[in-house]
N, C-alpha and C positions, 0 to 999 in steps of 0.2 A: 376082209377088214374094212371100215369103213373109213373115207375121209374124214379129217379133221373139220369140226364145223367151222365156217367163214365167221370175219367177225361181223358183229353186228353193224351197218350202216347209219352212221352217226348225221347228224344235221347241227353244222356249226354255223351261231354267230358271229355277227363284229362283234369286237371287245374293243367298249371307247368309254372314258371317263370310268374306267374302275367295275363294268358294268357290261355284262354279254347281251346286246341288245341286237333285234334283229333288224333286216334290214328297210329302211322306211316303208319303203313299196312293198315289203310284205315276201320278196321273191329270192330263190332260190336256184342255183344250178348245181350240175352234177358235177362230180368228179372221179375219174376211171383210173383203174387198176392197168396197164398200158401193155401188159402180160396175158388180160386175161379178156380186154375192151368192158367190162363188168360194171358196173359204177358202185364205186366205195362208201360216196359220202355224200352231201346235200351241203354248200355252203351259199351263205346270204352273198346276194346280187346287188352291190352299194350304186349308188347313184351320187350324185353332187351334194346331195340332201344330206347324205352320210358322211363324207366328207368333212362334209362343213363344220357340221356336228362333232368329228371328231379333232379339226382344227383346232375349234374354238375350245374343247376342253384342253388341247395342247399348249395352247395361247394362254390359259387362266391358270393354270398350272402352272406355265413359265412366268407369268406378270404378278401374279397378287397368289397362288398358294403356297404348298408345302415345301416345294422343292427348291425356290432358289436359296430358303434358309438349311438346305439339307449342305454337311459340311463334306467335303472330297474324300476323307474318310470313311463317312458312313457309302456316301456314293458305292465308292473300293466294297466294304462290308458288302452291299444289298448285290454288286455283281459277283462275290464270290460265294454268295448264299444262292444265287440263280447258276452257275457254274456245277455245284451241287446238288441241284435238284436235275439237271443236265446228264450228269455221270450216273446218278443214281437212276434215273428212268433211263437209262443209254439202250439197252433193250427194245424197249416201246417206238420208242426213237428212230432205232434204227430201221425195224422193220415197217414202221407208218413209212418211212421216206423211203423204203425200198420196194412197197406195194403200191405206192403215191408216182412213184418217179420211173421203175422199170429196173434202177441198177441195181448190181450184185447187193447180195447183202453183208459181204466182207466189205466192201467199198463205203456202205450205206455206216456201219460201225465207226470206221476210221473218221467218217466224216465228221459223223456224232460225238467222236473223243475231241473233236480240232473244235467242235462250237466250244464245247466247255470250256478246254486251253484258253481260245480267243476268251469267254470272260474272265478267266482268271487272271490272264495280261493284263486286261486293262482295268480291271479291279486293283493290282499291284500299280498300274499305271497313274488311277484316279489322283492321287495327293503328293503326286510328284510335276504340279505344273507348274511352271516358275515364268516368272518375270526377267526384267536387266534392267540393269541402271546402268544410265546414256552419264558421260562427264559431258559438260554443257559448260559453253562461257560463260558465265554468267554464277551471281552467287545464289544459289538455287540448286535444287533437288529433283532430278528430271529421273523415271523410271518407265515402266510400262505393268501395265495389271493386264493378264490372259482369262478373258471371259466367254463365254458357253454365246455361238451365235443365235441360240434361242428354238424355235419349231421347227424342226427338219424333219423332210419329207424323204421316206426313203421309198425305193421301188426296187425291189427283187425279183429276178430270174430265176425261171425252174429245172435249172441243170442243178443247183447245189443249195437247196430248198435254207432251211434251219444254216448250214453255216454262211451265206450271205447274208441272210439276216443277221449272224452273231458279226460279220463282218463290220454291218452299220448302227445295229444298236449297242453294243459294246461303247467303241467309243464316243458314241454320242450321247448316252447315262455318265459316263467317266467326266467328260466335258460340263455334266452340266446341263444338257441343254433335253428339251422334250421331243416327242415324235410322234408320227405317224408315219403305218408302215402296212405300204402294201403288197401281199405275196404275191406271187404269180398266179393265174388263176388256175392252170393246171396243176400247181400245187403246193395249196396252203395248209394243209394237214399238220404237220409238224410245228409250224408256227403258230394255229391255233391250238395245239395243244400245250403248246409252252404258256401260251398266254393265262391260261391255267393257273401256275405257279407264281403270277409276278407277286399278285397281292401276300402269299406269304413269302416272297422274296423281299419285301418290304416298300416295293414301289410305290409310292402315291398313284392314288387316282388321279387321270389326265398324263401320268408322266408316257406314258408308252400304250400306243392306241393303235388296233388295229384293224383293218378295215377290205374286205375282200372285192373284187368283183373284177369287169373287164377292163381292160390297157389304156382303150381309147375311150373310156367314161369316167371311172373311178381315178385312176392313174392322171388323167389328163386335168381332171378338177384339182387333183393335190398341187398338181406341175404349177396349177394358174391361181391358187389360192391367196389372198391377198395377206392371209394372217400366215402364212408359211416361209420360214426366213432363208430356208438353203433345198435345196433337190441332192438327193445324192442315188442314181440309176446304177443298174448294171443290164445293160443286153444289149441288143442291136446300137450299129451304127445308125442305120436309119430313124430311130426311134428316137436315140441320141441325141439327132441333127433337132427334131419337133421340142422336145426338153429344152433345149437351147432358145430354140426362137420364142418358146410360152414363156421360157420363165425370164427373158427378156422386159415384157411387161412389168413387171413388179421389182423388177432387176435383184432375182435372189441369185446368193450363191449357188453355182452347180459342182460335182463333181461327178466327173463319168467315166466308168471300165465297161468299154464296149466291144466292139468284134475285134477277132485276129487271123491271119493268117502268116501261121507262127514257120521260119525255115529252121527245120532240123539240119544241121550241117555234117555231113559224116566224110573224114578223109583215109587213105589207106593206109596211113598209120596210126588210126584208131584201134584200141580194144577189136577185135572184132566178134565175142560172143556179146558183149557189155552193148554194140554198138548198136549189132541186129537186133538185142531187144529193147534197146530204147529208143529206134523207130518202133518198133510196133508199140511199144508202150507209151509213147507219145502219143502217138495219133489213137489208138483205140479205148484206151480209159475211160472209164467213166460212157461208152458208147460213141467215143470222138464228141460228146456233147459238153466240150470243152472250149471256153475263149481261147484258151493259149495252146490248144493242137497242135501238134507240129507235123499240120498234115502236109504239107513242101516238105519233102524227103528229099535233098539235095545233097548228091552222092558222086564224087570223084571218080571220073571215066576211067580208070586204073581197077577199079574194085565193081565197078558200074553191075555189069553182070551178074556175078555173083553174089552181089549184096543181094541181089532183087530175089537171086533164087533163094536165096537165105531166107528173107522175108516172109517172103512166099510160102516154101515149107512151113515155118514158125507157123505162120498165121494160120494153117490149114490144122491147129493144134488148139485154136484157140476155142474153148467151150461157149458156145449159145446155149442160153437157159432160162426157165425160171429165175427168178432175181434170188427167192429166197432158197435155193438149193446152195453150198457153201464152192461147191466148186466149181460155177457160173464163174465165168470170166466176163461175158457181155449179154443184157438182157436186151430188152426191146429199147425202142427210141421213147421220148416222154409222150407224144399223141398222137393221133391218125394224120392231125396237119403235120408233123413234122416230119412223119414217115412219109406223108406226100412229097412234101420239100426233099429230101433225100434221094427218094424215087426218081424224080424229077430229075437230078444232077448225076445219078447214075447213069442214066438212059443219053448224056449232054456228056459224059466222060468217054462211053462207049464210041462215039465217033472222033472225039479231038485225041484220044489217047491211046494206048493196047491197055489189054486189061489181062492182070498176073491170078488175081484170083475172086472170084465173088460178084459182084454187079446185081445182086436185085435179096430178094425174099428166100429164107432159107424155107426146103420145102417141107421140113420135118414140123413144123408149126403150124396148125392149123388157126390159130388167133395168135392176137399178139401183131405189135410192132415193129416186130423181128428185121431186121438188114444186115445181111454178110457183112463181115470184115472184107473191104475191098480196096486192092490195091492198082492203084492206074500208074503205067511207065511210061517213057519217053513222053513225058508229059512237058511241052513247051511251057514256059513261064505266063507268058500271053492266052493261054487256056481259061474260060472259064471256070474251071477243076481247079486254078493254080491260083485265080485271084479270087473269086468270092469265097464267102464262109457257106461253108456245105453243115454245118455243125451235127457231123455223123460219121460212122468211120468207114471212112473212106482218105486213103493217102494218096497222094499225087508226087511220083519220083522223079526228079528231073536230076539228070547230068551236066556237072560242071569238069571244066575243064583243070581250073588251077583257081588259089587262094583268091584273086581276082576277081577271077567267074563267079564265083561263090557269093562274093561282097556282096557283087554289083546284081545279081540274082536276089538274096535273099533280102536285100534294099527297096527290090523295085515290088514294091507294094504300098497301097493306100494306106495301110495297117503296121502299128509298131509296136503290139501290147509284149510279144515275146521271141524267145531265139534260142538256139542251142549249138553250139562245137564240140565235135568229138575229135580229136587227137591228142597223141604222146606229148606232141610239142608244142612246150607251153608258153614259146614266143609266137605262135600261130596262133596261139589260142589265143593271146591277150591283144593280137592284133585284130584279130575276129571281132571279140569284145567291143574293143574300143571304134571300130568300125559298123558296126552295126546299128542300126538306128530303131530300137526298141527298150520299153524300159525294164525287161527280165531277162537277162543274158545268163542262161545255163554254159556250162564247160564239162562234159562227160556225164550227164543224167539231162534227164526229161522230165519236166514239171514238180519238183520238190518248193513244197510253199509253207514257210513258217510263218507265225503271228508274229514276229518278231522284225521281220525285212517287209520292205516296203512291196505297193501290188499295184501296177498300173501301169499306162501305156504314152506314146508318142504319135504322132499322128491321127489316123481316123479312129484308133484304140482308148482316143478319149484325152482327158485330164484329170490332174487331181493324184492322187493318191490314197490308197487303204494300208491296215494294217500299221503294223510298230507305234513310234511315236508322231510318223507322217498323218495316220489314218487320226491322233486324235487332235492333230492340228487343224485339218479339215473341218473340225466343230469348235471350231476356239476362233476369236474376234482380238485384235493385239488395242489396248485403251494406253494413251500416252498419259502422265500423270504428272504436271510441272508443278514445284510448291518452290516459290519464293523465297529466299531464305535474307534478303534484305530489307529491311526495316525503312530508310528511306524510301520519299514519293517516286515514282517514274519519272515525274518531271515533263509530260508531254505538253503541261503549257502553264 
């Protein structure tokens, strides 16, 4: 029987002002299948040139075209017409992100139902933005008008392709406000395919433009753009910190969900089937190529042991695969650099910590970016395994002594994006909570994120906020609005 033919290798443009145009300079890079090292696709290579370009039709758009007469209804309308052509190609969708990126194709689905969710919130969101009115001394009418802060620049990471993206332009169309948006360059696939649909999703042209290329060219021209009014990032801290000091110059808004290193906290009077799989379900998801991993598996000396053997067995269960087979649990990492980086912290685990299972390349794969499920124990806090972001799965289990240890353990990091308590009792848990210095505090699960609650961190995990009604705050500007309601002069002389 023969194989299935591959699909065809497509060559995508930017899509700016309404219009798939290529890119100035003419050039092109590849984009790999991370399963197979194969190259998928051919996207345009943007320079400042492009940018600019796309800026400014975001700028004319927002200042003198279609959009700032467009009413928060129609807004609501045009995202839940894009939400629909989401669901309906959910298929297409899922498997571009799942041949684009390496993850399971059950994961790759799920993901693809959450973009659409996320537009249709904030489609329901758009014409529910309100004002207040301030009592003021005086006889006079004092209020406030909630207005779109105008060109926002987004920049997406390629752990979670299409719904990052749905994270930042969702509310930033609901708000009102225009964009440019650039994928990550390992993978833009899904995002230029949506881009596709806007025009019969009703968008104007200029409203949402997007723009492909590399971090420190493309990305960095948006960061410093003088017609761009807000940044809103997701990835590294380090990358983070440079966002920050460029868009200093122009003094835009920024909002940033950057790295984590999230403590799983499990005590011995947890669940214990519930508990052993929501360490491993924490940290291996999605490849461990997860912000909020809860790869600090931090595990009360009482249970210490046996938890690990527990792990351990589980984990020796967990399927490596092709992405799009249904019963892959974990495919390859997203690119050869990342599978370096990984590589790299495997080999820096093996000396600071014991290792329970896995450490390198499974050997049943001859291609592909394959890395064990690997677990490291008696892993000191002060390890490079326990403080950097490895963003791979790989878990680092450290033993604590009592609720104490635990705090002051799962505290002592740069990083605050997330956190989790597993026990019965639920005055530990709400002490845990409230002690804990992150801004996602799970109690008895690992990583559950709806559109609905808020997403983001404390510390080196950034600022800002995503998602709910936080995320469409973030693109909203507060206008004080005083009217005078006295008929006599002021009388200042």
């Amino acid at each position: 029987m023969s194989s299935p033919a591959k699909p065809a290798v497509k060559t995508y443009q930017n899509y700016i002002n309404g219009q798939w145009v290529p890119a100035a300079n003419g050039e092109t890079f590849p984009v790999y299948d991370p399963s197979t090292e194969e190259v998928i696709a051919h996207v345009a290579s943007s320079s400042a040139a492009d940018v600019d370009k796309a800026a400014k039709a975001a700028r004319a758009a927002f200042d003198s075209g279609a959009w700032p007469a467009t009413t928060a209804q129609d807004r609501g309308r045009i995202l839940f017409k894009i939400a629909g052509k989401i669901r309906q190609n959910l298929p297409m969708l899922a498997e571009l992100e799942c041949r684009n990126t390496g993850k399971p194709i059950v994961e790759a689905e799920y993901d693809i139902g959450d973009v659409a969710t996320c537009f249709e919130y904030y489609g329901g969101l758009a014409n529910k933005v309100t004002g207040n009115v301030m009592p003021v001394p005086a006889n006079a009418l004092s209020f406030t008008l909630r207005e779109p802060v105008g060109v926002a620049g987004q920049i997406i990471p390629w752990n979670y392709p299409l719904l990052m993206a749905a994270w930042k332009l969702a509310p930033a169309i609901a708000a009102g406000c225009t964009c440019v948006l650039k994928p990550a360059e390992q993978t833009p696939l899904t995002a230029m395919e949506f881009a596709s649909w806007l025009e019969e999703a009703g968008v104007p042209p200029g409203v949402v433009n997007i723009v492909n290329g590399a971090g420190e060219i493309s990305g960095a021209a948006l960061v410093a753009h003088p017609q761009v009014d807000k940044i809103a990032f997701t990835g590294s801290a380090a990358v983070g910190k440079l966002i920050v000091k460029s868009a200093a110059d122009t003094l835009k808004r920024v909002t940033l969900e950057l790295g984590g290193k999230s403590p799983n906290i499990f005590f011995a009077d947890a669940d214990w089937e519930a508990a052993v799989d929501g360490a491993l379900f924490g940290v291996f998801i999605n490849q461990g190529e997860v912000c909020s991993a809860g790869s600090r598996v931090l595990v009360e000396k009482k249970i210490y042991p046996k938890f690990v053997e527990a792990m351990t067995e589980k984990a020796k269960r967990i399927k490596l695969g092709p992405p799009l087979e249904r019963d892959t649990k974990m495919g390859p990492l997203v690119s050869k650099e990342q599978y370096d980086r990984v590589s790299t912290y495997l080999e820096v685990g093996k000396k600071e910590a014991k290792t329970a299972i896995g450490g390198g390349r499974p050997k049943t794969f001859e291609k592909g970016y394959y890395v064990e499920p690997t677990i490291f124990y008696d892993v000191d806090n002060s390890a490079r395994i326990a403080r950097e972001e490895i963003f791979g799965p790989v878990a680092s289990v450290i033993p604590f002594e009592h609720e104490a240890d635990a705090i002051r353990i799962a505290n002592d990091t740069p990083y605050g994006l997330a956190g989790a308590v597993w026990t019965r009792d639920i005055y530990k848990a709400f002490r845990i909570v409230k002690s804990m210095r992150a801004g996602i505090i799970w109690v008895n699960h690992m990583q559950p994120t709806y559109v609905e609650a808020p997403w983001g961190g404390y510390k080196q995990s950034g600022f800002g906020r995503e998602l709910g009604p936080w995320g469409l705050e973030e693109y909203l500007e507060t206008k004080q609005v005083f009217v005078n309601l006295d008929e006599t002069p002021i009388g200042w002389y």
